[in-house]
N, C-alpha and C positions, 0 to 999 in steps of 0.2 A: 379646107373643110375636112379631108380626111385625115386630117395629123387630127386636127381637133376632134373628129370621133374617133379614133384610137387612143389619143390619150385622156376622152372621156369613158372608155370602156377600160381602160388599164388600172385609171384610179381607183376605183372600188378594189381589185387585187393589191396595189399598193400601199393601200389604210388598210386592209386585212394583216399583209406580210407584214406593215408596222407595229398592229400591235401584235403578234405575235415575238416579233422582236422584243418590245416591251414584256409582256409577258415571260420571257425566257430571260432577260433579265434582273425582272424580277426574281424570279424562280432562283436564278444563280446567286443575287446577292441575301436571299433570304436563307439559301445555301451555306453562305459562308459565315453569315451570320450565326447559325445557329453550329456551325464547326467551332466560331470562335468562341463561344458558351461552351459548348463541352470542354474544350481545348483547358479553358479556364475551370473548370469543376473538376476534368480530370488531373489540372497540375495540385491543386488545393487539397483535394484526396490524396495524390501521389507525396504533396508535403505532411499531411495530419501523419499518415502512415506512418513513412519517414521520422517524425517527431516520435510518436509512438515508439518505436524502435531502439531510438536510442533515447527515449526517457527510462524505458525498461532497462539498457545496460548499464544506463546510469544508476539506476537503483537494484540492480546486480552486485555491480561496482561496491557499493554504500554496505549494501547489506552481508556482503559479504565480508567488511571489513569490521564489523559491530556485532549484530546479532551471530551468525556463522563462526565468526571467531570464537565469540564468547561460548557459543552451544559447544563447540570440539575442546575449548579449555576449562569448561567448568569440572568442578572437585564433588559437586553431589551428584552424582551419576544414577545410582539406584535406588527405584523406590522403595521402599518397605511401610511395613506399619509400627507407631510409636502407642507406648503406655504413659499416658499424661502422672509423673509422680509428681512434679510441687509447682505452684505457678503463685510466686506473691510478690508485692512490690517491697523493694529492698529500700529503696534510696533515692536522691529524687538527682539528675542530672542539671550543670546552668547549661544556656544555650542564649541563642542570641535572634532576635527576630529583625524585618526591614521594619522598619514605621515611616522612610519616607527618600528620597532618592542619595541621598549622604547620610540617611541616619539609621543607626542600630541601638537595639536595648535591649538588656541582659532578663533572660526569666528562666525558668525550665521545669523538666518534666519528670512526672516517675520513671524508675528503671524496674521493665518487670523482669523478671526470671523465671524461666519455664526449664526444668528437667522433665526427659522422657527415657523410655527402657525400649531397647529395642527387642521390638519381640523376637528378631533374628538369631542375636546374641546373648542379648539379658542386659548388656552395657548400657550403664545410664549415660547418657552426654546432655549437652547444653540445647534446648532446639532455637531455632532464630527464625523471623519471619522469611526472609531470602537473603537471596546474597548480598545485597546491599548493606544489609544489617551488620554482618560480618566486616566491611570496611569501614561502618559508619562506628558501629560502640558493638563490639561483640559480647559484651556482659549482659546487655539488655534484650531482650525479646522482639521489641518493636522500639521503633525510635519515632515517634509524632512529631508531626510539625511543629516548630517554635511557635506557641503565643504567648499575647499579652495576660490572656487569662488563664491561669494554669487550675485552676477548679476544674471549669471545661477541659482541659486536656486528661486530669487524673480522671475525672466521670470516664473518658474513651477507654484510657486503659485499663482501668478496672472491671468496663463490660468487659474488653478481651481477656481479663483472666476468668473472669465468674463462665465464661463459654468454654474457655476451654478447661476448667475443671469441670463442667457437667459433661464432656465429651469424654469417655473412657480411654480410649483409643481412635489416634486419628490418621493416615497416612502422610509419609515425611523422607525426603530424602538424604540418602547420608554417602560417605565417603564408602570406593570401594576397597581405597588400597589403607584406610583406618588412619591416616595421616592426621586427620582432624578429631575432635573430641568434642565436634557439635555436631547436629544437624539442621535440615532448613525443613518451614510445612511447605511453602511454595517454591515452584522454580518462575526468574524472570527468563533464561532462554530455554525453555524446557520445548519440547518436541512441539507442542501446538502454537512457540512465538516461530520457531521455524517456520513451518507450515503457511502462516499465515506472510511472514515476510519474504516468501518466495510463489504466493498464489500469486496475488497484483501484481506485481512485475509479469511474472509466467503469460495471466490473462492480456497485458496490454503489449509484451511483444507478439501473442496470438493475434489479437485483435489489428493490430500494426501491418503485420504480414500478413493476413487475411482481405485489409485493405486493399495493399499496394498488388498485391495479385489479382485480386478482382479489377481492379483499374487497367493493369496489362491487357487481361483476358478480353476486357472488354476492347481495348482497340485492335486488338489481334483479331477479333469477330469482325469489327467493323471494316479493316485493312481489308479482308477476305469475303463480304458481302460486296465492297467497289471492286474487285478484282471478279466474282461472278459476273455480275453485271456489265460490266466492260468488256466482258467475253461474250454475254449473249446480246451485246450489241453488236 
């Protein structure tokens, strides 16, 4: 009789301390569960960052072997302002357009001619759209793309000259060591394709390493809040 009321007075303590047991393991496994979710977000950040990083030296890499090149080796270096003297179409260029994945057909386009006077010196030279112009046909002004309809292509060129006679003078870059006897109106790597081809890169290895630091920081906070805690238990 008295085992029996002691171990009817024990039980009620016994389904308490159980579920407390329960409960605490609860607690632990909901614990690790939610370590093994950051654990998982903090490597996923730690990789994006990572990517980040070296997507930016890779377009370091790139741009410094194109653009950077090109802006340190280019021949029109200074700007100045030109005096528009003659802009008319001379002669008409053949060229050749795709019309289909093995096939080509012959058409072509006006060649205009633009001279200008440099107000620096007085020197007339040749102007040309950019540098490309200069590899492509350096007698012509602008070179258009090949089409089938060459009506439509002289209408283009002819706006571009009728604009640039009504333009007195327009700014134009020329050689500084005189080596050429043309000039360009536009630059392809001129100081604002720099700029812009080392902003994105710049921003995404910022943005990379802004990651992967905040992701440190954060477990370094966490390391150091279980390490309080374990102290003032």
């Amino acid at each position: 009789m008295l085992n029996q009321r002691s171990f009817r007075r024990a039980s009620p303590h016994c389904a308490t301390g159980s579920i407390y047991r329960k409960i605490r393991e609860y607690d632990v496994l909901d614990r690790k569960k939610t370590e093994t979710a950051l654990r998982a977000g903090e490597d996923r950040a730690i990789l994006l960052g990572l990517s980040m990083v070296i997507l930016s030296v890779m377009m370091y890499f790139v741009l410094g072997i194109t653009i950077l090149r090109s802006y340190s080796d280019r021949v029109w270096a200074d700007e100045t302002s030109c005096t528009i003297v003659n802009s008319t179409i001379v002669c008409d260029v053949n060229c050749s357009y795709s019309c289909g994945p093995e096939c080509r057909r012959s058409s072509r386009y006006p060649c205009l001619q633009v001279f200008v006077s440099l107000n620096t010196s007085g020197k007339v030279v040749r102007l040309l759209h950019n540098e490309e112009t200069q590899d492509g046909d350096p007698e012509c002004f602008y070179i258009p793309k090949c089409r089938k309809d060459y009506t439509a292509t002289r209408a283009v060129v002819q706006n571009i000259s009728e604009r640039l006679r009504s333009q007195h003078a327009v700014p134009c870059f020329v050689d500084p060591t005189d080596k050429t006897d043309s000039a360009i109106l536009t630059q392809i790597y001129g100081r604002v394709a720099v700029f812009h081809s080392l902003f994105w890169p710049t921003c995404t290895l910022i943005g990379g390493t802004i990651i992967i630091a905040m992701v440190k920081l954060t477990q370094y906070l966490s390391i150091m809040c279980e390490r309080v805690s374990r102290m003032k238990r």
